[in-house]
Residue, then its C-alpha position, 0 to 999 in steps of 0.5 A: x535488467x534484473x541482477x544475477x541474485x535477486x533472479x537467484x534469489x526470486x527463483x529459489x522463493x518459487x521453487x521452495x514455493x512449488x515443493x511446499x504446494x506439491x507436498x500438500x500446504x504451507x504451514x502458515x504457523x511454522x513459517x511466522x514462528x521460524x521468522x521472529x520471535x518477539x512481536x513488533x511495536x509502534x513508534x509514534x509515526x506509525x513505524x514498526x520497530x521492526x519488519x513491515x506492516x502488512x495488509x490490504x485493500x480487500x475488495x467489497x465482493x458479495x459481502x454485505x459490506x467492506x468490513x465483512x470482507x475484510x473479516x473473511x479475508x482474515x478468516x481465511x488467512x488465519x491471522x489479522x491485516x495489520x493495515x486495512x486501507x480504505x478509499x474516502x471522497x474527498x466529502x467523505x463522511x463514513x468513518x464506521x469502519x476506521x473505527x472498527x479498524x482501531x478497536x480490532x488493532x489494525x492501523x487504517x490506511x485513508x486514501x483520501x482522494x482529491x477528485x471532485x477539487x482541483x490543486x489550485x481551488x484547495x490552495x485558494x482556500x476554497x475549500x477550507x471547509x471541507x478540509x477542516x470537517x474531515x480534519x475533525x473526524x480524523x482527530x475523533x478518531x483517537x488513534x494515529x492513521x495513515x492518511x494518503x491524501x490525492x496520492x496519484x497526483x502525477x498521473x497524466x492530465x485528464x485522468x482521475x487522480x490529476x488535480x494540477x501541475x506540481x506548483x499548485x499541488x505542492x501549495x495544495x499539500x502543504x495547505x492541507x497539512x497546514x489546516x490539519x496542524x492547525x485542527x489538532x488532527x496531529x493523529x494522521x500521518x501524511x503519506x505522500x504517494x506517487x506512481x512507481x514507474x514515474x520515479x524513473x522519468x523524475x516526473x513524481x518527485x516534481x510533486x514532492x511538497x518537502x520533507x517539513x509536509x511529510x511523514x511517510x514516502x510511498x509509491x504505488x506500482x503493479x504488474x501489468x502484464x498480461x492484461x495491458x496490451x505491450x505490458x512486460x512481465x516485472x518484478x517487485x524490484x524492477x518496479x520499485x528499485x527507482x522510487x527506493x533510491x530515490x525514497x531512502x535519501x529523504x530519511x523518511x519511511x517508505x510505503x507501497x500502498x499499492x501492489x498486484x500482479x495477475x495470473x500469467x496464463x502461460x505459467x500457472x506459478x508465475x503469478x505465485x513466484x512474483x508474489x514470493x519474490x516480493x517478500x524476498x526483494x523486500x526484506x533486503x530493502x529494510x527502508x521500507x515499512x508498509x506495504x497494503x496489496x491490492x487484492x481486488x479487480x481493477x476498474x480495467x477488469x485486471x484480476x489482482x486478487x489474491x484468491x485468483x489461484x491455489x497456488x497464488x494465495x498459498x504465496x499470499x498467505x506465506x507472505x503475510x504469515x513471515x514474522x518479518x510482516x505479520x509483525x504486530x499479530 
């Protein structure tokens, strides 16, 4: 059930939201000035001194590579992501664009995945090679970055991000963590990252390697009506608020990595509400410090992108502009 003033409080972002667009634009510059007026730093985990780190994974398009893409996103924003999230295989060699990330000012987020492995080969040693290879590369790269490594790990044997049952991945995390310390590649910041809905039903904190393994806490959730079949319509906070109780008694900073929402052809400004009301519920929940959206279709052909209306990509724009998460630019 949604409370009485977060409905309130979502219900005047969308109002506020549909004047601004009926008057004729939102003044991205207005909006960033009348939030803050001192810029954010950085301590050394990657956590702001204030607000939230804001930016995205942007989808690759017709851009001739992913960096374009990301450049033209900016473009059209009128400012700088200050994170820029990639997906890595777990052989990756390719770190162009990391650095092209650090010289530019934005903090990369690395979704290293495991699939290709399993927990219990990682764990065994087997794959130490590997491990130690992308450890050195990540340390060359000078500056701290956020590494997502096997995030997903408790979705349902058989699919892509599932590498074993919680014991083997705990041993495997921790593995991981272990050879990384042991390399010098102290400069990534370990996110640990589940999935939001299973923080309901306990099954992801079965998956949690100890707070001694991890630097951030994360979880990714979506909104999946109406291109899932029996999928109800959400909210930022209905998706989120169990893996935020659960993330803020560990003490650590808390991540979305992963968010999106699609159009709802019933309510052409729905989808722009949800997005303002995220930027509500977030700034009321202050224990967390990044969140990167998904602005892309979805292998399963969900259009979460943040261009899919005018309406909806005024609300991205807002969000992004607020001084509360554009706080480095």
């Amino acid at each position: 059930m949604r409370s009485s003033r977060y409905a309130v409080a979502v219900g005047a972002a969308a109002i506020a939201l549909a004047a601004c667009t009926a008057a004729g634009a939102v003044s991205v510059a207005a909006s960033a000035d009348a939030a803050t007026t001192a810029r954010a730093t950085l301590d050394s985990n990657l956590v702001p001194s204030s607000g939230v780190l804001w930016g995205a994974w942007v989808q690759q398009g017709a851009a001739a590579t992913h960096y374009d893409a990301v450049l033209a996103l900016e473009s059209k924003l009128g400012y700088k992501l200050t994170i820029d999230h990639h997906y890595r295989p777990w052989t990756n060699t390719f770190w162009t664009e990391e650095k092209q990330d650090i010289a530019a000012g934005r903090t990369p987020l690395i979704s290293w995945t495991a699939q290709g492995t399993t927990a219990a080969a990682i764990a065994s040693g087997s794959q130490d090679a590997n491990i130690v290879r992308v450890a050195q590369a990540i340390k060359s790269l000078g500056s701290p970055v956020l590494l997502r490594f096997a995030y997903e790990m408790d979705q349902p044997q058989g699919s892509p991000r599932y590498v074993g049952q919680p014991a083997d991945f705990i041993a495997a995390w921790r593995h991981v963590y272990t050879i990384f310390q042991q390399q010098g590649a102290t400069n990534a910041r370990f996110v640990w990252c589940a999935i939001a809905y299973n923080f309901v039903t306990g099954k992801a904190q079965q998956y949690y390697p100890g707070d001694a393994y991890v630097d951030w806490i994360g979880a990714d959730g979506y909104n999946w009506y109406p291109g899932r079949s029996g999928a109800a319509w959400k909210t930022f906070g209905d998706i989120f608020s169990a893996f935020y109780t659960w993330g803020t008694a560990h003490g650590k900073p808390l991540m979305i990595p992963e968010t999106g929402v699609m159009e709802d052809p019933a309510l052409a400004t729905h989808k722009a509400g949800w997005i303002s009301g995220a930027s509500v519920w977030l700034q009321s929940h202050p224990g967390i410090k990044a969140v990167s959206y998904f602005d892309s279709i979805s292998p399963a052909h969900y259009n979460f992108t943040a261009t899919s209306s005018s309406t909806a990509f005024t609300a991205f724009r807002t969000w992004g502009a607020t001084g509360y998460f554009n706080t480095l630019h």
